[in-house]
C-alpha positions as CSV (number, residue, x, y, z in Angstrom):
1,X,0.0,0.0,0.0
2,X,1.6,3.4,-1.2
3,X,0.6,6.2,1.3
4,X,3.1,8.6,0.0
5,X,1.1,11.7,-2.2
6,X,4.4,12.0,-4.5
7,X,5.4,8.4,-4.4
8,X,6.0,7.0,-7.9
9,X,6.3,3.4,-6.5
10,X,4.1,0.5,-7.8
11,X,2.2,-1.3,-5.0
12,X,-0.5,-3.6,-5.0
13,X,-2.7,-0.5,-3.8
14,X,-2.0,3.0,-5.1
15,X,-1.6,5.9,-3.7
16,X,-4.4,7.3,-5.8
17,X,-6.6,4.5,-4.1
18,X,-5.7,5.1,-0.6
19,X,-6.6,9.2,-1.0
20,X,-9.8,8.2,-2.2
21,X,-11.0,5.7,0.3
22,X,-10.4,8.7,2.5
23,X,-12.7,11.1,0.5
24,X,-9.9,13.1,-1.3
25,X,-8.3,12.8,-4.8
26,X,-4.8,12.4,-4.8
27,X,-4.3,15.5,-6.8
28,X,-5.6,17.6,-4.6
29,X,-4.2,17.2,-1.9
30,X,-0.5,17.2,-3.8
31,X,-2.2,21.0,-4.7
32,X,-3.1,21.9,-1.4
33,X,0.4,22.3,0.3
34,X,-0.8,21.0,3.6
35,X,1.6,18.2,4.3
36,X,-0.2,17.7,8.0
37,X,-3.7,17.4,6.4
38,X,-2.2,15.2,3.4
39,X,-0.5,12.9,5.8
40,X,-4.1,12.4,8.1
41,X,-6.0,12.0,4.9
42,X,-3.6,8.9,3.7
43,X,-3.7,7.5,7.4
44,X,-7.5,7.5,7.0
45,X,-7.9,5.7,3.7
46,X,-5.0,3.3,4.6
47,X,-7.0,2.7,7.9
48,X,-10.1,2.3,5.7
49,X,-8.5,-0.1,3.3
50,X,-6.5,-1.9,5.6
51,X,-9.8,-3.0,7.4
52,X,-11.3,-3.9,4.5
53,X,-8.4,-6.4,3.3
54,X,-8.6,-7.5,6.7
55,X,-11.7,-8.4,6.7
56,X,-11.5,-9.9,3.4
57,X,-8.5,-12.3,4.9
58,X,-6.1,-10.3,2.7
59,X,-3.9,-9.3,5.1
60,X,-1.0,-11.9,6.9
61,X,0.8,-9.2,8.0
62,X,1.6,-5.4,7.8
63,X,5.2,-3.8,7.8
64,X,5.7,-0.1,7.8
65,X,8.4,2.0,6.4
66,X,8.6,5.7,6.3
67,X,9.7,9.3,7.9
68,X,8.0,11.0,10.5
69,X,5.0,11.3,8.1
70,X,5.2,7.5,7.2
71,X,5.9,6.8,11.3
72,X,2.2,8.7,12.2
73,X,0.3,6.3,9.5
């Protein structure tokens, strides 16, 4: 799962996907310039998808790699 709004990385679910589950397009919050509210949006949607794999029995594990912004998801 890509959380990163100016990742170029290929993941099994997209950025693009992730800002959406949490009611934003991923282009606008790379317009908006609020890194804070970017970063809460893209914890949201990966919450939201997360779950839904989960319940799905998608999910054998979850690793986490990132900054301070990537830390906070």
């Amino acid at each position: 799962m890509d959380t990163g709004i100016f990742s170029e990385a290929t993941a099994d679910v997209s950025a693009s996907s992730v800002a959406e589950a949490s009611g934003h397009t991923l282009l606008d919050l790379r317009q908006d310039g609020d890194r804070g509210m970017a970063v809460r949006a893209m914890a949201e949607g990966a919450a939201t998808l997360l779950a839904r794999l989960q319940e799905g029995g998608e999910v054998d594990a979850v690793l986490s790699l990132g900054g301070s912004g990537g830390t906070f998801i």
